[in-house]
C-alpha positions, 0 to 999 in steps of 0.5 A, spaced: 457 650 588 461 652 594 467 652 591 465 657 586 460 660 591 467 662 595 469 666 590 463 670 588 463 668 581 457 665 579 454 662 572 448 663 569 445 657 564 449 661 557 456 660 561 456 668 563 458 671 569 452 676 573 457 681 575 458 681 566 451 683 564 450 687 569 456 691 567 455 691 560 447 694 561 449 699 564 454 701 559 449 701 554 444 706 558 449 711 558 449 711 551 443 711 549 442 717 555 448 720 551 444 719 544 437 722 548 440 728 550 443 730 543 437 729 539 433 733 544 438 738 544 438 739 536 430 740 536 430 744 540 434 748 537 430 747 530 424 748 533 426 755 536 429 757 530 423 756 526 419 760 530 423 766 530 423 765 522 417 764 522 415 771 526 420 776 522 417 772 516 423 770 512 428 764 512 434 763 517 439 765 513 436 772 511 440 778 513 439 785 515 435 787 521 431 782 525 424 782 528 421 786 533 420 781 540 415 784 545 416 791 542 424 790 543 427 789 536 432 783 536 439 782 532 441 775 528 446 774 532 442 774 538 436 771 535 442 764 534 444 765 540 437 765 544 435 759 539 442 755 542 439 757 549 432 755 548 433 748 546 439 747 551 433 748 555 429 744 552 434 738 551 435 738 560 428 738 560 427 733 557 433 728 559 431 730 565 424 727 565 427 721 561 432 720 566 426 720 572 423 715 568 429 710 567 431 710 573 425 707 576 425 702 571 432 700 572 431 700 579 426 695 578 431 691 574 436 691 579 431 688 584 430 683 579 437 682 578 439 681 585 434 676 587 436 672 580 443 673 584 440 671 591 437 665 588 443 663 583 448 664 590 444 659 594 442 654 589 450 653 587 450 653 595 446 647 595 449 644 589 457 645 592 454 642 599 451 636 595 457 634 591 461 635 598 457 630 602 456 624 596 464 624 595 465 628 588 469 633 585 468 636 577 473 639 573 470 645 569 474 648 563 470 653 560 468 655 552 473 660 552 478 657 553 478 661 561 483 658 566 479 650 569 477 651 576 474 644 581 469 644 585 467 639 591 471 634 594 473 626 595 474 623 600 480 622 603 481 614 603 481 617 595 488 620 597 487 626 592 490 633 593 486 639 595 489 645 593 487 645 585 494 645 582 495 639 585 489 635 583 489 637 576 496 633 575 493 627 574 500 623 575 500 624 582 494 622 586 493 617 581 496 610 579 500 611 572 495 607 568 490 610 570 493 617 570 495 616 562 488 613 561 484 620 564 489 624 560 487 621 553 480 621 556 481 629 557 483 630 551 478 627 546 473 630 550 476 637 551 477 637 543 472 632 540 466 633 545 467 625 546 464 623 553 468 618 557 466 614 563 472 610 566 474 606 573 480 609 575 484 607 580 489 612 585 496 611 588 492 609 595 489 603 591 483 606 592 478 605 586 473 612 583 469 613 577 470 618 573 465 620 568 467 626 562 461 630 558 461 637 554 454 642 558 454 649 553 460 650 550 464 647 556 468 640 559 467 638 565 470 631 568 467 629 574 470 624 579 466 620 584 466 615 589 463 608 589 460 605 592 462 598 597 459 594 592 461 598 585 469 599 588 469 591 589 466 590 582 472 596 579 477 592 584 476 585 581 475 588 574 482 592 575 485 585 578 482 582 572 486 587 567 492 586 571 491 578 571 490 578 564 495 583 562 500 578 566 498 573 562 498 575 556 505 577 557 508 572 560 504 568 554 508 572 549 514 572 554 515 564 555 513 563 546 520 568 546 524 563 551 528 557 548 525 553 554 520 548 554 514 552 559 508 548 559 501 548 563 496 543 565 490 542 568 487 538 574 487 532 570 494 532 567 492 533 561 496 538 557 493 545 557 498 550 554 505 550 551 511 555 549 514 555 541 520 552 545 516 546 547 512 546 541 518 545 537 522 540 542 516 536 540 517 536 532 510 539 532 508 547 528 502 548 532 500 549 539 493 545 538 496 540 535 500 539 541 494 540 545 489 535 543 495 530 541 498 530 548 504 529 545 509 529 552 516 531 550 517 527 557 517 519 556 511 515 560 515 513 566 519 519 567 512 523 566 510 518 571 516 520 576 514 528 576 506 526 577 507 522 583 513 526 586 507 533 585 502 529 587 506 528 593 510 533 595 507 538 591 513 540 586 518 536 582 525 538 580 530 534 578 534 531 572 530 528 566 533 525 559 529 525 552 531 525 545 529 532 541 531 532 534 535 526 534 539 528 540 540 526 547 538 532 552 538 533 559 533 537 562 533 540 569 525 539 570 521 544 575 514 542 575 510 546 581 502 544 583 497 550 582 489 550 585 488 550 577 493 545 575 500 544 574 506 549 571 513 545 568 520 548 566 525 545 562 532 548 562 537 544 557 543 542 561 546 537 556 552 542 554 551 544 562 553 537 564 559 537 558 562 542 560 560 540 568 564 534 567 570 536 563 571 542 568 571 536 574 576 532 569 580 538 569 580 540 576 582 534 578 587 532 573 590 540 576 589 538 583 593 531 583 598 536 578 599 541 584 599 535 589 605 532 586 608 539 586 614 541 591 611 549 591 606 549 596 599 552 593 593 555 597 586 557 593 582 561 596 574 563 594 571 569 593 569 570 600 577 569 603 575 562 604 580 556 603 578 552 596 583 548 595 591 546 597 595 541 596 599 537 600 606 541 599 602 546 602 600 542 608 607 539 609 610 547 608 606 550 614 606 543 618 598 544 618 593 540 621 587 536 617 581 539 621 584 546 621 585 545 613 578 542 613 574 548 615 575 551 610 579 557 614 581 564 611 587 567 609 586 571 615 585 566 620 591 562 616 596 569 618 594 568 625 594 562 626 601 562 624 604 567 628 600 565 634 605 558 632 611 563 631 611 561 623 611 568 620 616 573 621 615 577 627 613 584 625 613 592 628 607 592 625 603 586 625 596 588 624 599 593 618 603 587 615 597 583 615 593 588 612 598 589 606 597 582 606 590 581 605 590 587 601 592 583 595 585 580 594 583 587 592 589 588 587 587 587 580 595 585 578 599 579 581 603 581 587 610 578 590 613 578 596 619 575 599 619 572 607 623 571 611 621 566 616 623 564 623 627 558 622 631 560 617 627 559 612 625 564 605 619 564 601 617 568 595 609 569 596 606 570 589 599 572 590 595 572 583 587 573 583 583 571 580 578 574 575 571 573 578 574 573 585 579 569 589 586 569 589 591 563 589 597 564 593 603 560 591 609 559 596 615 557 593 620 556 598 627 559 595 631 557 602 636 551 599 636 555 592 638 561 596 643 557 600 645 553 593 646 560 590 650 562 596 654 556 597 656 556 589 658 563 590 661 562 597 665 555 593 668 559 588 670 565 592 673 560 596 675 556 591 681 560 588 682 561 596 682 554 597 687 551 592 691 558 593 691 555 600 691 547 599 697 543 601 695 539 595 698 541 588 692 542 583 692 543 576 686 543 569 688 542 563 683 543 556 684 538 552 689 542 547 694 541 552 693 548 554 693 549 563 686 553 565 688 553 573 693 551 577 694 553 585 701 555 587 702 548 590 702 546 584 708 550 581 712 549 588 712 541 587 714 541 580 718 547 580 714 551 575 711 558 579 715 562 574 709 560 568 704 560 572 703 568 571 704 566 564 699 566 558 697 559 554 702 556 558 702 548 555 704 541 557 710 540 554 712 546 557 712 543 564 715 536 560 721 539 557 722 543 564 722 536 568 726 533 562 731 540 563 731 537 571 733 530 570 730 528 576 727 523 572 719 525 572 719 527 565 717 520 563 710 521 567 709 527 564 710 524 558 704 520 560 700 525 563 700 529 556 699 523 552 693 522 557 690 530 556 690 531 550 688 524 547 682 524 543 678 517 545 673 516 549 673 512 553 679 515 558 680 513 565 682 515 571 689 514 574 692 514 580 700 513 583 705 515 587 712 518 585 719 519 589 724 524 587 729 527 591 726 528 599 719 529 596 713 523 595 708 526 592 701 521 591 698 522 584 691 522 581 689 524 574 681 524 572 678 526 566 672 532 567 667 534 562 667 537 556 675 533 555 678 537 560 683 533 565 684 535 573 691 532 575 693 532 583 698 531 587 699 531 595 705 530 598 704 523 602 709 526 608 703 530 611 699 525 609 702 520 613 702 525 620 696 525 619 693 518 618 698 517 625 695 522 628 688 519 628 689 513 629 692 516 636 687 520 637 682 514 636 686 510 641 685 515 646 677 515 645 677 508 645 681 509 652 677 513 654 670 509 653 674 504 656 675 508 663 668 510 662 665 503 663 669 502 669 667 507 672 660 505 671 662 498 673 665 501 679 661 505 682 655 500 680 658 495 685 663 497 689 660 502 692 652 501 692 655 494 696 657 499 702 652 503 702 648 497 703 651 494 708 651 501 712 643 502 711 642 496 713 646 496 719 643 503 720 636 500 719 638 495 725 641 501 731 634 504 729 629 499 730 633 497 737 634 491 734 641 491 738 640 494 743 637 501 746 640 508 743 640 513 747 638 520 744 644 523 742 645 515 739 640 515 735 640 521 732 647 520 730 645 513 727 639 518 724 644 522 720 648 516 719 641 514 715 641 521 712 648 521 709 648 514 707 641 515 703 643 522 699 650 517 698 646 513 695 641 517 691 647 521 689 651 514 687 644 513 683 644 519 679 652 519 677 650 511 674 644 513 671 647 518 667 653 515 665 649 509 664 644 514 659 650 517 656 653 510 654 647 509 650 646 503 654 640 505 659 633 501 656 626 503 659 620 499 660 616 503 656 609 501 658 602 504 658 603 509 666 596 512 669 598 520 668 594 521 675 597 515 679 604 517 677 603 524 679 601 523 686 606 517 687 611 523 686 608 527 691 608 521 696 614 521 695 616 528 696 610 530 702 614 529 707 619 535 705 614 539 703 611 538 710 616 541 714 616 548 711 608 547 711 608 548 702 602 547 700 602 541 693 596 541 689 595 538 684 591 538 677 590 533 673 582 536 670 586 536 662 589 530 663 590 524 660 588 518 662 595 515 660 602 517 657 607 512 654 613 512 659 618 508 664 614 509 670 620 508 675 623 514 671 618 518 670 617 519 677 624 519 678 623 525 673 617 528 677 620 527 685 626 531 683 623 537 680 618 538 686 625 536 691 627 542 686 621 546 688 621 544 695 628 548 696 626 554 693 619 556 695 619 560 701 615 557 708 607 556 707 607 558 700 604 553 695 605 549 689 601 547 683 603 540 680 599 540 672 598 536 667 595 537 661 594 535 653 600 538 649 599 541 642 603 536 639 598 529 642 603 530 648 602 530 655 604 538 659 607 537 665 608 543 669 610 544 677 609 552 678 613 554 685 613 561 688 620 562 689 625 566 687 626 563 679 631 562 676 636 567 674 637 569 667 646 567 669 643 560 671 638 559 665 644 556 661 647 551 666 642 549 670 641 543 666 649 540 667 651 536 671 654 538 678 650 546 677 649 548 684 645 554 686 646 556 694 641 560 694 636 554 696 635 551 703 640 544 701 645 544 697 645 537 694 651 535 689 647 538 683 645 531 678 637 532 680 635 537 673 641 534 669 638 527 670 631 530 669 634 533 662 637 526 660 631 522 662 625 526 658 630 527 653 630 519 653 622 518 653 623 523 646 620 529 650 624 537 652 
């Protein structure tokens, strides 16, 4: 056995090692030599003291003189000790001649010692060898309880260790069920010298023997490897185990489930069912379900599943039945096997209540929302959009397929800013982090926007328990102008009345004054109360009686009418005269019985109804003035310039006679003159006649295309003589735009003119069309002049702005009719 051969060690048939005996014969020579020598020494010792008794003749023990030996007469004492000597001299020759002899005899054991060792070596050799190749390894635990040792070794597909300890810990090379199952197999053999022989399967999925028997006393536990055939054998067994185990605790697994699970075979017949089945089917046992066929299905419902399986191989959807009186629906799942087919039934009977209850509310809560003026914005788990309602859509002006993708909160937030919606932040990235941080935050959050357009929005972000957030914005701004309107009113209220011509004075309905304005006290002649407490109307009717001005008896009415009691009180109105003054009154009634009167001094009045009627008389002047003006420069100047255009025309073309040149380029700029007069006569009629509100358009179906290059047409031959470059792009155009088209080319020509005065010589310009945002179209003329200075932003819209930067100075009606005419097509 080579692992033992290594060590030197080695075990003869009764379990002990060679070194062992060999030590404890030795010992035992000793002691027998020991013994040897001891006995020889003492009869040596009796022999010659018997002796020297015997030749003087008396016992040992005598006393006096001792014997003559060879004529030389010897003490006692002397006698001892030549007796001491004499056997000790004995004694070594006898243990030596033994000595002699045993060490031949030993030395005859040790050879055959040696040779046993020799054969016993090469015979453990053999057997270490042999284990090695046919892939085995033992364990041996001896009889005395010594420290367990391994011999041989498997192969390395077995993924075993190779040091010892390892080996010896089961758990790590072998699968956990094998290992357990060695362990219990060790233990009954160690202590009741119980053999095993067990398959056992390693982490690697290798599959070996391991066979345990008791030899002498000791236990020894040998692994094997199998071979092809046995480890495909062990392999399906092992797979078969499992399989069954599988099954046996899918079986009980199932029979604990309150689903009906069921099996059948090739022939659709029934072959197992669960305690759930069983018991939907008012059966109590399984074999009466089995050989009665009883289906918890109904014939046309189990003819859907078959034919649907047999077709595509599973079955899943919604089927119906009756179990227990009750009507239930079942979310069936039957799938096809080699063996047959397996179903599963889960009730969704109280699934579809609460499913359709949930949709009820759902919908009852989106048409609540919907009829709801604060916009609500529902957002999923994953930051998607889920619901909205339309205060929602109409607050952020958003589009129907944008809100149709379902977008996040996120893409909301940019998609506002990029619109310029959402109020313009240092720090928008940050802003928005702490935005969309509220779909982290357990609690609900608030915030308060202060939009571009004046607008303010208080945000309530409140999450949602299984995740998502629902975001409310609730738009405060006529609250908060309502608010700052009402506190504004009552400040100016007192500053108002303090301030107001007209004398206003409340009383409740006990006759006790609650507000008055100074006015008030300067016509009736009672500032002095006013600065007084509990003031009361028959105060002022006894002071207007003291002033016998005769107006005591209309404040005797109005006391009568402030304090009276019905309900049915009327307003009042009337005018009263005393002294210089006219004062207009009115008397109406207020909640909670109060009673307002007021009094305007009809002087004033009278100025200023004088003073609008003057001032409407003038502006119907003035309308007046325009028309003829309109009507002026329509007929009586375009008849003159037509004449002289047509005369114009005539000279040119030599219809009269040849001109010489300096004729004919007076006559040229006579042309030149006559045309920028009618074009300018043009643009003052246009613009009154748009500013009248009497200019009609024919708004018809206009080619975008067309229309573009008519303008440039039109304007080319300036363009050419500063070698300007016009293109034009109509890729992203429309095909047409709704418009006037004489207008509108009116429109585009005096933008370019406008383009051809400021770009420098033998630059281009770039004349685009394209879709707007807003289903419009985006006109854009792009020049490489100076642009506009920022001075001249403001007014070059304006009718008679010039610029005389440019390289003609025209009478400044180009842009300003351009403004009016787009403004007119509903554009900017």
């Amino acid at each position: 056995m080579m692992g033992a051969a290594n060590k030197g060690t080695h075990m003869t048939p009764q379990g002990a090692t060679m070194p062992a005996r060999i030590g404890r014969f030795a010992s035992r020579i000793r002691s027998w030599s020991a013994r040897r020598w001891a006995g020889a020494l003492g009869a040596s010792t009796f022999l010659t003291s018997t002796v020297l008794a015997n030749a003087q003749g008396t016992s040992p023990s005598s006393q006096g003189a001792g014997p003559d030996i060879l004529g030389i007469p010897v003490a006692t004492f002397q006698i001892v000790q030549l007796v001491v000597v004499s056997g000790a001299l004995i004694a070594a020759f006898v243990s030596a001649f033994w000595l002699i002899k045993e060490r031949g005899r030993t030395a005859a054991q040790n050879e055959a010692l040696r040779s046993k060792l020799s054969a016993e070596t090469a015979r453990s050799n053999q057997l270490a060898t042999l284990s090695a190749v046919e892939g085995q390894r033992a364990i041996i635990w001896p009889a005395g309880g010594e420290k367990p040792f391994v011999l041989g070794r498997l192969d390395a597909r077995a993924g075993a260790p190779d040091t010892e300890a390892e080996f010896l810990a089961f758990g790590r090379w072998l699968a956990p069920t094998s290992a357990a199952a060695v362990e219990r197999a060790v233990r009954a053999l160690r202590s009741g010298a119980k053999p095993f022989v067990i398959g056992v399967e390693t982490k690697s999925g290798t599959h070996i023997e391991a066979a345990g028997r008791t030899s002498a006393g000791s236990a020894i536990v040998r692994f094997s490897n199998l071979s092809a055939e046995r480890e495909q054998f062990a392999q399906l067994a092992a797979e078969h185990r499992r399989v069954v185990d599988t099954l046996t605790n899918m079986q009980a697994l199932l029979d604990r489930v309150d689903l009906p699970f069921w099996l059948r075979d090739k022939e659709g017949d029934l072959a197992w069912a669960n305690a759930a089945y069983v018991a939907s089917v008012d059966c109590t046992k399984l074999d009466d379900v089995v050989t009665g066929k009883t289906e918890l299905f109904g014939v046309q419902a189990r003819k859907t599943v078959r034919d649907t399986v047999a077709a595509d191989g599973h079955f899943a959807g919604q089927l119906s039945t009756v179990v227990n009186g009750d009507r239930v629906i079942y979310a069936v799942t039957e799938e096809n096997g080699p063996s047959g087919t397996a179903g599963l039934a889960v009730d969704k009977s109280e699934v579809e209540a609460v499913r359709t209850e949930l949709s009820s509310t759902i919908r009852s809560h989106e048409e609540t929302l919907n009829e709801l003026t604060t916009a609500v914005a529902m957002f999923d788990a994953t930051g998607s959009l889920l619901f909205h309602n339309n205060a929602f859509q109409e607050l952020w002006g958003l589009d129907g397929h944008f809100l149709a993708s379902k977008p996040t909160m996120g893409m909301f937030l940019d998609l506002m800013r990029e619109e310029g919606r959402l109020p313009e932040m240092p720090e928008w990235r940050r802003w928005k982090n702490e935005v969309l941080d509220a779909f982290k935050a357990i609690d609900p959050q608030t915030h308060m926007w202060h939009l571009p357009d004046r607008r303010t929005l208080r945000v309530f972000a409140n999450p949602h328990p299984r995740g998502g957030m629902t975001w409310i914005f609730e738009n405060l701004t006529e609250r908060i102008n309502l608010e700052s309107r009402y506190k504004t009113m009552e400040r100016v209220q007192g500053e108002t009345l303090d301030h107001l011509a007209e004398g206003v004075a409340v009383f409740a309905s006990d006759g006790y004054l609650k507000l008055a304005n100074p006015a008030f006290g300067k016509f009736w002649s009672v500032s002095d109360l006013m600065g007084e407490d509990n003031v009361h109307i028959s105060s002022i009717v006894t002071r207007r009686e003291v002033k016998g001005d005769g107006t005591s008896e209309l404040w005797d009415e109005f006391a009568g009418t402030v304090t009276n009691f019905g309900e049915d009180r009327i307003n009042g109105a009337g005018r009263i005269v005393f002294g210089e003054t006219t004062l207009s009154w009115m008397c109406v009634p207020l909640p909670n019985g109060q009673t307002m009167l007021t009094f305007v001094d009809m002087t004033a009045a009278d100025q200023i109804e004088r003073a609008l009627r003057e001032r409407n008389d003038a502006l119907e002047q003035t309308a007046e003035v325009r028309n003829r003006i309109i009507t002026h420069v329509s007929h009586e100047l375009r008849a003159p310039l037509t004449t002289i255009k047509g005369f114009t025309d005539m000279l040119l073309m030599g219809t009269v006679g040849a001109l010489t040149d300096a004729q004919s380029e007076y006559v040229a700029h006579i042309a030149s003159a006559s045309g920028t007069l009618a074009k300018i006569t043009d643009d003052i009629v246009d613009l009154a006649t748009i500013d009248a509100g009497v200019m009609e358009l024919d708004m018809r179906a206009t080619p975008v295309a067309e229309i573009m290059e008519a303008a440039a047409a039109e304007v080319a031959e300036r363009f050419e003589q500063h070698r300007i470059t016009l293109t034009l792009v109509t890729d992203d155009a429309p095909e047409t735009v709704t418009a006037d088209p004489a207008r509108l080319q009116r429109v585009f020509a005096n933008v370019l003119n406008n383009a051809a005065d400021f770009a420098p010589d033998g630059t281009s310009v770039a004349f685009s069309a394209e879709h707007d945002r807003s289903d419009g179209v985006l006109f854009r003329v792009l020049d490489q002049g100076p642009g506009i200075s920022a001075e001249a932003a403001a007014h070059v819209f304006e009718p008679f702005h010039t610029d005389q930067t440019g390289r003609q100075r025209g009478a400044g009606l180009g842009l300003a009719l351009v403004k009016s005419l787009v403004a007119l097509h509903g554009g900017d």
